[in-house]
NUPA-762769 format. One record per residue (C-alpha): residue number from 1; residue in one letter; x, z, y. Coordinates in Angstrom, 3 decimals. Last residue first. Layout:
<atoms>
+-----+----+----------+----------+----------+
:   i : aa :       c1 :       c3 :       c2 :
+-----+----+----------+----------+----------+
: NUM :  A :        X :        Z :        Y :
...
+-----+----+----------+----------+----------+
</atoms>
This chain:
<atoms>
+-----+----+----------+----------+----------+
:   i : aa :       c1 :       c3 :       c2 :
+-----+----+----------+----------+----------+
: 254 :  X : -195.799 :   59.557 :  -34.651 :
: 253 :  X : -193.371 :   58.377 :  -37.311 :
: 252 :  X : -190.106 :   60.306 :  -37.356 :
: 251 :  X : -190.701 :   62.895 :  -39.127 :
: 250 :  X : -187.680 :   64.305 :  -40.458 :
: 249 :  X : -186.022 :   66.224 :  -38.164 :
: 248 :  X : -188.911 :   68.127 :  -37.284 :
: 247 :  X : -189.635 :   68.808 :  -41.000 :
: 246 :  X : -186.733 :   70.965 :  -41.020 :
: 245 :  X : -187.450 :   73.014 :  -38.328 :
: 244 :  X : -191.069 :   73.235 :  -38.990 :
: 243 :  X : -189.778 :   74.423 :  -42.771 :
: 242 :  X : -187.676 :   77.735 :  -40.887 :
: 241 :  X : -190.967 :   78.978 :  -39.723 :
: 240 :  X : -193.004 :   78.781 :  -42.889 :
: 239 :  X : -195.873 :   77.008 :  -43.771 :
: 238 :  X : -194.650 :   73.214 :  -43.702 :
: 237 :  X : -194.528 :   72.164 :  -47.335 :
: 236 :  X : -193.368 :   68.856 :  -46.736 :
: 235 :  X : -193.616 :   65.878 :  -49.203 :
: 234 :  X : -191.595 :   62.702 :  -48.897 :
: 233 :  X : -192.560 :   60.250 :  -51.886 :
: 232 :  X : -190.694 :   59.528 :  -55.164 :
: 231 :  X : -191.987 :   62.036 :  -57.068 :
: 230 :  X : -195.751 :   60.450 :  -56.642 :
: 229 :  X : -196.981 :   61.431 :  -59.693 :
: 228 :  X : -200.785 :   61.243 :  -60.433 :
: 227 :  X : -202.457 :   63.961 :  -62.142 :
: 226 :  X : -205.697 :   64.247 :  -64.022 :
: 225 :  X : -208.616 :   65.753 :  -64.685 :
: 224 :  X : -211.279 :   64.116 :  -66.793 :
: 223 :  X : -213.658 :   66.327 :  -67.654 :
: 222 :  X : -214.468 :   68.889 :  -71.217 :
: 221 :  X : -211.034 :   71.097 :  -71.431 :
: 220 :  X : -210.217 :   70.411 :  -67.346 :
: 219 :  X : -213.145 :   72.045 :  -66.421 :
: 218 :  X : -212.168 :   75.568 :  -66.166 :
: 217 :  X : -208.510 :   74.821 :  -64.943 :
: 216 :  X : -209.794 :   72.722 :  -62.202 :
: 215 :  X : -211.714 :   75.041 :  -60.856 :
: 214 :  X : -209.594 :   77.971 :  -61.213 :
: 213 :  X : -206.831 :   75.066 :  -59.732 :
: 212 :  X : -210.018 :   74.842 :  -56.457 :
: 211 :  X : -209.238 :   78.759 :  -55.751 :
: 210 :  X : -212.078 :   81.545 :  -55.554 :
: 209 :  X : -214.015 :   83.017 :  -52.813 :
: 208 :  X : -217.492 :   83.310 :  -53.388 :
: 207 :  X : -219.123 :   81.587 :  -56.254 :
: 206 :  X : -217.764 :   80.015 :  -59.518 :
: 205 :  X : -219.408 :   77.940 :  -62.409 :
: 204 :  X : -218.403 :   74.677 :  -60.106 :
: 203 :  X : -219.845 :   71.762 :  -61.918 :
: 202 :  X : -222.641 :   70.555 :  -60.034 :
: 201 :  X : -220.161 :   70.202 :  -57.218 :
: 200 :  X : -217.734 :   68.130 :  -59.038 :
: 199 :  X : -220.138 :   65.357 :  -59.306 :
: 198 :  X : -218.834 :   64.248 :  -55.500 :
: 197 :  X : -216.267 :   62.866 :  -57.259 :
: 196 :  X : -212.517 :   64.266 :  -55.796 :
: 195 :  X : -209.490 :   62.810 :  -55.091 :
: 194 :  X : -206.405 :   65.372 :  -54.429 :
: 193 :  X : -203.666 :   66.355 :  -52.011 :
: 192 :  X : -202.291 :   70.189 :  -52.211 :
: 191 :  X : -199.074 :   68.275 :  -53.433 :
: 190 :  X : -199.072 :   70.662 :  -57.172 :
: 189 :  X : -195.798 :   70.359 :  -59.014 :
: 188 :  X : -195.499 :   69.194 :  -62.434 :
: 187 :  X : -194.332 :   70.557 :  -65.877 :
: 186 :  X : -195.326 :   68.283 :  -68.236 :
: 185 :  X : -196.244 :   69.220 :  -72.032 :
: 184 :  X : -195.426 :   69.271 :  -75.285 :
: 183 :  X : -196.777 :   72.562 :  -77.650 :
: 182 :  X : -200.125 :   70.542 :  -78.347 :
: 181 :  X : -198.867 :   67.358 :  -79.868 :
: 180 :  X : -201.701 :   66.534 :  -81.696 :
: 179 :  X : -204.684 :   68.570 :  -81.445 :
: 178 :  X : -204.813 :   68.892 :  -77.696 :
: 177 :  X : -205.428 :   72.748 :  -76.453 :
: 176 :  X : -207.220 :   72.528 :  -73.271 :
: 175 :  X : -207.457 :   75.880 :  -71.698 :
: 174 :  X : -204.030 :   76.523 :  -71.803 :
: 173 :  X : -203.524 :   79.281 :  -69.171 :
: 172 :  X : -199.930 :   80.985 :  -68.917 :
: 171 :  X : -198.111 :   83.476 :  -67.132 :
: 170 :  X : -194.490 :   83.388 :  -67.631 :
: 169 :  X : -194.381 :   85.652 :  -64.262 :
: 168 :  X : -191.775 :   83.595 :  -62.358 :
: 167 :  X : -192.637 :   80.944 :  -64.420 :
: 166 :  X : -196.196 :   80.659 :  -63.205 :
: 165 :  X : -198.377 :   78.091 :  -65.649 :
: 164 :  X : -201.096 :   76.032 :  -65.612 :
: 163 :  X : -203.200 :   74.178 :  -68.218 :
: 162 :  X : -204.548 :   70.919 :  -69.849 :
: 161 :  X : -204.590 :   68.475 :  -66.987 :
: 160 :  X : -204.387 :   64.524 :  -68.287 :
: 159 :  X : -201.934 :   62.586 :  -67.149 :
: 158 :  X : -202.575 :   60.837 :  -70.923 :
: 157 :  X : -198.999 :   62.137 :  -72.185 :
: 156 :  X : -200.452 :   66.030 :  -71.831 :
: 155 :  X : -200.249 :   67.753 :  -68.380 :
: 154 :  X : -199.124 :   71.355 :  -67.333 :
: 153 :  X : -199.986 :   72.388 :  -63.461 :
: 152 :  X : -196.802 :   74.484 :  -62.804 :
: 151 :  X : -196.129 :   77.390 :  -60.818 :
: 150 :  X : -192.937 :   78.675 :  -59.392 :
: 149 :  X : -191.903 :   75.382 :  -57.968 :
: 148 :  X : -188.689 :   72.884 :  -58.768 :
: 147 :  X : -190.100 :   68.924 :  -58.135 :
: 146 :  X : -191.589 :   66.778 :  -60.675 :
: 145 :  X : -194.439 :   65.437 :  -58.341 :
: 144 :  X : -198.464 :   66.024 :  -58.093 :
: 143 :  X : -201.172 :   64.624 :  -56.570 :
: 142 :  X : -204.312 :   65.432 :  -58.107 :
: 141 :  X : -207.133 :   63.251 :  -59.724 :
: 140 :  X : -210.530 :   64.624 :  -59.745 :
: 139 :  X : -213.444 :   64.294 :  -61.448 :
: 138 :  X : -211.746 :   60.651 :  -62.956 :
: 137 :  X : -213.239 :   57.230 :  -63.101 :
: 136 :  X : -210.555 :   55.921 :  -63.745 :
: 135 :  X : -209.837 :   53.309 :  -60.984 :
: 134 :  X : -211.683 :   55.164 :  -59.036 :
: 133 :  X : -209.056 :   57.894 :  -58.823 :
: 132 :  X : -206.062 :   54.586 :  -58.891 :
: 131 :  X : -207.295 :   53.532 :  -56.396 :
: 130 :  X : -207.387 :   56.957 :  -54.487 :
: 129 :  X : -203.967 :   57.443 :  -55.018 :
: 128 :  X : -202.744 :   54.019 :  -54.120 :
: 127 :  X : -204.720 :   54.292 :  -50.722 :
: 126 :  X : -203.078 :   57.587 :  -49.838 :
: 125 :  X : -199.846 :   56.485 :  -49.702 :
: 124 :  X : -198.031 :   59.465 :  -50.362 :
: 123 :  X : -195.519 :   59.950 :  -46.519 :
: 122 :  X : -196.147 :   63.742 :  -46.676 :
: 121 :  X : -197.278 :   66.854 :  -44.481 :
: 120 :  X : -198.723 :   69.730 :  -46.721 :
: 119 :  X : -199.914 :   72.476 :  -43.846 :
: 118 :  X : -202.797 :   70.973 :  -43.285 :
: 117 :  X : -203.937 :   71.180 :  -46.745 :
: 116 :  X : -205.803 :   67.711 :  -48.430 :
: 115 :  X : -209.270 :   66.906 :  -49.981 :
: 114 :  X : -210.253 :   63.039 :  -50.254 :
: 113 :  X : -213.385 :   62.185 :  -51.108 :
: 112 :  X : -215.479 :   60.274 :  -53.735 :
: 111 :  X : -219.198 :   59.071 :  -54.041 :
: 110 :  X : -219.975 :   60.430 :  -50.615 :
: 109 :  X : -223.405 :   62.076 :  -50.029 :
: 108 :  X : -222.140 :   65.091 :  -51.259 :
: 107 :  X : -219.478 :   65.702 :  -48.875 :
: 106 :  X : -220.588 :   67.774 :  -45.649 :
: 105 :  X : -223.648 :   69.471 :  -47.368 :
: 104 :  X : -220.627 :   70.200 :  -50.245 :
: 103 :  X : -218.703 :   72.494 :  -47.402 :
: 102 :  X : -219.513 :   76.103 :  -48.862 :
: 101 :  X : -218.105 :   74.653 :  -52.284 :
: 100 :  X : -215.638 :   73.261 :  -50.552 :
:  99 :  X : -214.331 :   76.837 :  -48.997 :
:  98 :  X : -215.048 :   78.413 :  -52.066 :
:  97 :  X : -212.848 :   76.185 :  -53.991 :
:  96 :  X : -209.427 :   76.561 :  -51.500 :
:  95 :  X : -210.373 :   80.029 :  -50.078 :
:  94 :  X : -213.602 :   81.514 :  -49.286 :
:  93 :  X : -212.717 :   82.894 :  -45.713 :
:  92 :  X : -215.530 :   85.247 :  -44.723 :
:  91 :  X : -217.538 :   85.533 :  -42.050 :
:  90 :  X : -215.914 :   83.202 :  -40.079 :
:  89 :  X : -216.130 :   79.944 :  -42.864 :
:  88 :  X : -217.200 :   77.471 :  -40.314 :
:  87 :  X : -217.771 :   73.990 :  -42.052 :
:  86 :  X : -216.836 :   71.701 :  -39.151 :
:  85 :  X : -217.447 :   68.444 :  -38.966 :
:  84 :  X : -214.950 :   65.388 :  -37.406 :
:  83 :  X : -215.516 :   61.896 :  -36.126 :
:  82 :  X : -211.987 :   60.598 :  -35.584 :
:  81 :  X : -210.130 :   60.039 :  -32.374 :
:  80 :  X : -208.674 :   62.683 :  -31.755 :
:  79 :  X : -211.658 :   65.039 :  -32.591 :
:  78 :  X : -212.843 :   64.178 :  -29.433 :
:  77 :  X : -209.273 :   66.111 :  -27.754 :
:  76 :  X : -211.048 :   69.079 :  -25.844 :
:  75 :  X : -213.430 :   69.217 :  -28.666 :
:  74 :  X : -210.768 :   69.192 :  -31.537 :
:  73 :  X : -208.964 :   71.986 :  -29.468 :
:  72 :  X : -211.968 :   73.895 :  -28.483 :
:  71 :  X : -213.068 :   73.939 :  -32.362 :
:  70 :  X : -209.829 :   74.989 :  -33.600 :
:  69 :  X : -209.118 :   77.473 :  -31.448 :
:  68 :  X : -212.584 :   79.349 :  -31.901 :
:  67 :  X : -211.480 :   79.403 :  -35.502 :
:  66 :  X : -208.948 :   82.076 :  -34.853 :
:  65 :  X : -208.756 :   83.046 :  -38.716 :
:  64 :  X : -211.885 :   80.873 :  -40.544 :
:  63 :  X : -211.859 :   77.331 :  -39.901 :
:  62 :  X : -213.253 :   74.345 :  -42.319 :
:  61 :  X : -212.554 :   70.429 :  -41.043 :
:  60 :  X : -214.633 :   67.724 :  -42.423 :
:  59 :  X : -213.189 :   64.412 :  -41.417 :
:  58 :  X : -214.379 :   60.890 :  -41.060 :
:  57 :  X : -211.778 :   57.932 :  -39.497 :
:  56 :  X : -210.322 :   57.437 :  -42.916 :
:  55 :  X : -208.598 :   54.111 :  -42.253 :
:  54 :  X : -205.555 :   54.659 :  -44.117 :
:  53 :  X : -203.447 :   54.933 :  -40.664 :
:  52 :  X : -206.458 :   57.255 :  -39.409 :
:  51 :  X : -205.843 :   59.789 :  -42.118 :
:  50 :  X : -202.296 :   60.274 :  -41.170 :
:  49 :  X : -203.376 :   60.605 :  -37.085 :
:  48 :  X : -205.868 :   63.571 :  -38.587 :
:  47 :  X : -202.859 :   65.319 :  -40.574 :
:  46 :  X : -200.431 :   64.699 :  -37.812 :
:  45 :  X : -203.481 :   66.635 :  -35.315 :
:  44 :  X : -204.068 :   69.279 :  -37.395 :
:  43 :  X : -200.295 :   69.726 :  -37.940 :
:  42 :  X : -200.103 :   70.297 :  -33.812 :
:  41 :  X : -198.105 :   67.865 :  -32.534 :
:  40 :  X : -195.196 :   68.479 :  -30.092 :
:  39 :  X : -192.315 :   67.618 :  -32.431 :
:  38 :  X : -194.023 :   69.548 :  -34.811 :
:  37 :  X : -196.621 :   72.284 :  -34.001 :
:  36 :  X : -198.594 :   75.284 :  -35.847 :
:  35 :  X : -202.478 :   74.820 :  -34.872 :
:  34 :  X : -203.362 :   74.369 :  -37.762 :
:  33 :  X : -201.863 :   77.846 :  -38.652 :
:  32 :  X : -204.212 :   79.842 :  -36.822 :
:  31 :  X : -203.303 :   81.248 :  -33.753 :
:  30 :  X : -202.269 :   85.212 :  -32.227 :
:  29 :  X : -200.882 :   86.702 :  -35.094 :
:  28 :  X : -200.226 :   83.184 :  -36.870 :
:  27 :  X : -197.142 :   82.574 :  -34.542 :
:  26 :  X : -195.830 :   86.141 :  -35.695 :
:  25 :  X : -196.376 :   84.941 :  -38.815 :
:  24 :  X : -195.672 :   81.444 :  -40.437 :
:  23 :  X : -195.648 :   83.026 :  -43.954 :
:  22 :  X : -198.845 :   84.761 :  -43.121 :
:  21 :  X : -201.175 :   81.432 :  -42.702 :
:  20 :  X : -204.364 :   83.100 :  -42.471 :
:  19 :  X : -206.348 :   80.202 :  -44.201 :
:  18 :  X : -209.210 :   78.224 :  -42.799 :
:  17 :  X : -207.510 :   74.547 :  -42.510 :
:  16 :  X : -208.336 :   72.991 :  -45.434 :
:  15 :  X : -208.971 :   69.282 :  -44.309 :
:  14 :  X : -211.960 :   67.466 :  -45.935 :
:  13 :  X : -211.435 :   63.764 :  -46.041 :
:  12 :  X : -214.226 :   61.333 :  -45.762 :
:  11 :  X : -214.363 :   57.827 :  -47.532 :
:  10 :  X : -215.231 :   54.193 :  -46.813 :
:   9 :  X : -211.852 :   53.553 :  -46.472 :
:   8 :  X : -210.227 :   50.551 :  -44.292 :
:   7 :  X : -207.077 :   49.706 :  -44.716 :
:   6 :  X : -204.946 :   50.709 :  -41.828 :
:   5 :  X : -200.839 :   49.725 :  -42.255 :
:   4 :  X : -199.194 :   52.510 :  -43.060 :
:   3 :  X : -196.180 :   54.126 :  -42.098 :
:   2 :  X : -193.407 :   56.736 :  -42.944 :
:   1 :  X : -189.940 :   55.401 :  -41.294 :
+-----+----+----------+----------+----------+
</atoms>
């Protein structure tokens, strides 16, 4: 069984939930992919109940396709129980870094915060993660496991990030070249959960809509980004059809 017992968290989360989720059309024709259901729940909601069992009772929620059902839902249901924002991206959807650039007003006041995709469901205990983000005093630290993927964050024997890398494509970007040691690195797999400083947002050299790993990837050479593995852990990618299935029979928790 996946559970947690509440600790409380002085911290907000900010829940990507603005993208078009095509992989789970023809549901996503007609509703956004937060909206997407397991067991009964919509992944909005299992995301928000997660929070809640780490004691993160404040959310920031961005929409963008069929944002209207969004906002009635969390208004119809008080935010389920948590106090939730929402940084409304209709006019144009900004992806992962746009969107929290456009949502800093949200999170700036925070020293750290949590940034997760609702469509990533997984047992990770969240506490541990962000201990051990304050415990370095890292811009970000990113979840990550050594699981098969396409694309690769590559890490040096310190956790720390140093580059990216698409096998499919044998693209890659080594903007931190160590060196000592600079041809070994870690493959790891992305989670889509990560620990932010709120110092991150004077740092962004980007505008419009651009992704949070171009981010990453530009300030990994001169800040401290870094991974934490958490192989061990339960992690479901739940934006297609066939992965709902599958994830229905394994969450057992709510």
């Amino acid at each position: 069984m996946l559970f947690c017992s509440i600790i409380l968290i002085l911290m907000k989360a900010f829940i990507l939930s603005a993208g078009f989720g095509t992989r789970l059309q023809p549901f996503t024709n007609i509703h956004p992919k937060a909206l997407a259901e397991i067991n009964g729940k919509s992944l909005l909601e299992i995301n928000i109940r997660n929070l809640q069992r780490f004691g993160i009772f404040d959310i920031v929620i961005n929409v963008h396709h069929f944002a209207n059902q969004i906002i009635e839902l969390l208004e119809k249901e008080n935010g389920f129980g948590s106090n939730y924002e929402i940084s409304n991206e209709s006019d144009a959807i900004l992806e992962t870094g746009g969107g929290l650039k456009k949502a800093q007003d949200f999170l700036k006041n925070d020293l750290d915060f949590l940034m997760i995709n609702v469509d990533i469901i997984s047992n990770i205990n969240l506490s541990d993660l962000i201990n051990h983000h304050q415990s370095t005093r890292a811009l970000a630290t990113l979840a990550v496991q050594n699981r098969k993927s396409s694309r690769y964050l590559l890490f040096n024997e310190k956790e720390e990030l140093c580059g990216w890398e698409n096998v499919k494509t044998e693209e890659t970007k080594l903007p931190r070249l160590d060196s000592i040691g600079a041809e070994i690195y870690t493959q790891l797999a992305f989670s889509g959960i990560q620990v932010l400083s709120k110092t991150i947002f004077d740092k962004i050299n980007f505008a419009g809509r651009f992704s949070i790993i171009d981010v990453y990837l530009d300030l990994c050479k001169q800040e401290k980004i870094i991974g934490w593995d958490h192989s061990n852990d339960i992690l479901l990618d739940v934006g297609r059809p066939e992965s709902l299935i599958a994830a229905s029979e394994i969450i057992n928790w709510l």
